[in-house]
C-alpha positions as a LaTeX table, in Angstrom:
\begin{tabular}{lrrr}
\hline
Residue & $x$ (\AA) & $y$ (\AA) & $z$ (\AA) \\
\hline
Unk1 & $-50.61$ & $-101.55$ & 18.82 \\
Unk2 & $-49.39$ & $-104.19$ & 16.68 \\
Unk3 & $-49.73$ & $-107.16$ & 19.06 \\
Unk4 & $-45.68$ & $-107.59$ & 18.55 \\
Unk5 & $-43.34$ & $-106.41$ & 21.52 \\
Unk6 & $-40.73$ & $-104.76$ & 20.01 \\
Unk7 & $-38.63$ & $-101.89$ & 19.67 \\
Unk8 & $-41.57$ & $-99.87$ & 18.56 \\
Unk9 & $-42.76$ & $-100.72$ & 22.08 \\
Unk10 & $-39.36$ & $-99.68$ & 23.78 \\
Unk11 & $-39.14$ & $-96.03$ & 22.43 \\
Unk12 & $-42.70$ & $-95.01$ & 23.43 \\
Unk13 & $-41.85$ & $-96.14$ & 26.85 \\
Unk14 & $-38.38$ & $-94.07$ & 26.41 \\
Unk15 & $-40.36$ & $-91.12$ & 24.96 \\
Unk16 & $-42.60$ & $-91.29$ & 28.01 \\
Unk17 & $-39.86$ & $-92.12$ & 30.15 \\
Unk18 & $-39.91$ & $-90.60$ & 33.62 \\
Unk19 & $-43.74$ & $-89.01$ & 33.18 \\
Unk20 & $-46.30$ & $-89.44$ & 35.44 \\
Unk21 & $-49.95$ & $-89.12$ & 36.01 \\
Unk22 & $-52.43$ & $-88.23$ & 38.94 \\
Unk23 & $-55.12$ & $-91.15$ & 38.41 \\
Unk24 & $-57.64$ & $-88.92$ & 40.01 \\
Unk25 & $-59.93$ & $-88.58$ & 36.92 \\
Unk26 & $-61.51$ & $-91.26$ & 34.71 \\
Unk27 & $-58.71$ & $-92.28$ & 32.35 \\
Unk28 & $-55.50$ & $-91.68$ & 34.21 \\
Unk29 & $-53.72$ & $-90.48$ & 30.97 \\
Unk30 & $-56.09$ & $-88.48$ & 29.71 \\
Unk31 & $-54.76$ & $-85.92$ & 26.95 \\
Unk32 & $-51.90$ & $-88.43$ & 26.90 \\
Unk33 & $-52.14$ & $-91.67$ & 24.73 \\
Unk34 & $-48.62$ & $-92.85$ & 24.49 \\
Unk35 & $-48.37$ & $-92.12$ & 28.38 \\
Unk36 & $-50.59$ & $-94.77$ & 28.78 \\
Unk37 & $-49.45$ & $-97.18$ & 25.89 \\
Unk38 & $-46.00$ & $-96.71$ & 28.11 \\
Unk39 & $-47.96$ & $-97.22$ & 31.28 \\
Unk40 & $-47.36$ & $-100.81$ & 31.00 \\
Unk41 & $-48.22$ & $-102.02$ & 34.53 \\
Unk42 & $-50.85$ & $-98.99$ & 35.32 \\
Unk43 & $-49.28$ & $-97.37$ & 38.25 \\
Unk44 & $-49.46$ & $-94.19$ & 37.03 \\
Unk45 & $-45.78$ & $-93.77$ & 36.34 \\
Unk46 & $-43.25$ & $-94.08$ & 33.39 \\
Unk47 & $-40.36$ & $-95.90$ & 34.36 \\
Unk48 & $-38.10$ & $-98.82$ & 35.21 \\
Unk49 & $-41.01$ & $-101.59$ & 35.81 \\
Unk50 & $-42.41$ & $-100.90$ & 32.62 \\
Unk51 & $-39.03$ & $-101.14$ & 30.58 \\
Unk52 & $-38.60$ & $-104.77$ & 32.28 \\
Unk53 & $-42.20$ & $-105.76$ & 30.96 \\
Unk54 & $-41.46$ & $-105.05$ & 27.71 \\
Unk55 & $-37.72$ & $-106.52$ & 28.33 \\
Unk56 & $-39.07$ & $-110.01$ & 29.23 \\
Unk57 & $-42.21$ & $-110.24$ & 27.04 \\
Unk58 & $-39.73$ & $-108.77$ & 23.79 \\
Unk59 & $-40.26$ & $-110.71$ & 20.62 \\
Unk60 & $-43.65$ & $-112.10$ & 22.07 \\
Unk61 & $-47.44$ & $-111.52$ & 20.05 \\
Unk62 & $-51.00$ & $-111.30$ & 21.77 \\
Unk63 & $-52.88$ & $-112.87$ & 19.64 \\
\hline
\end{tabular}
């Protein structure tokens, strides 16, 4: 990404929004990159914890 948390951020979560994964192989989204951008907190699932991550880190950077 960008290092900014911003809307970008918000719609691939809302694009992924309700998907989930198995975790049984080696990458847990494999064939799926924005399912794991959206995988915020890595618990395999697309969904309401992962729209308050990027809720209370919006407008933040990583570097």
């Amino acid at each position: 990404g960008d290092g900014r948390v911003n809307i970008l951020d918000a719609t691939i979560v809302g694009l992924e929004w309700g998907k989930t994964t198995d975790c049984s192989g080696a990458y847990c989204w494999e064939g799926n990159d924005r399912g794991s951008q959206a995988d915020l907190n890595n618990d395999c699932k697309v969904n309401i914890l992962d729209g308050v991550i990027i809720g209370s880190c919006w407008g933040h950077t990583a570097w």
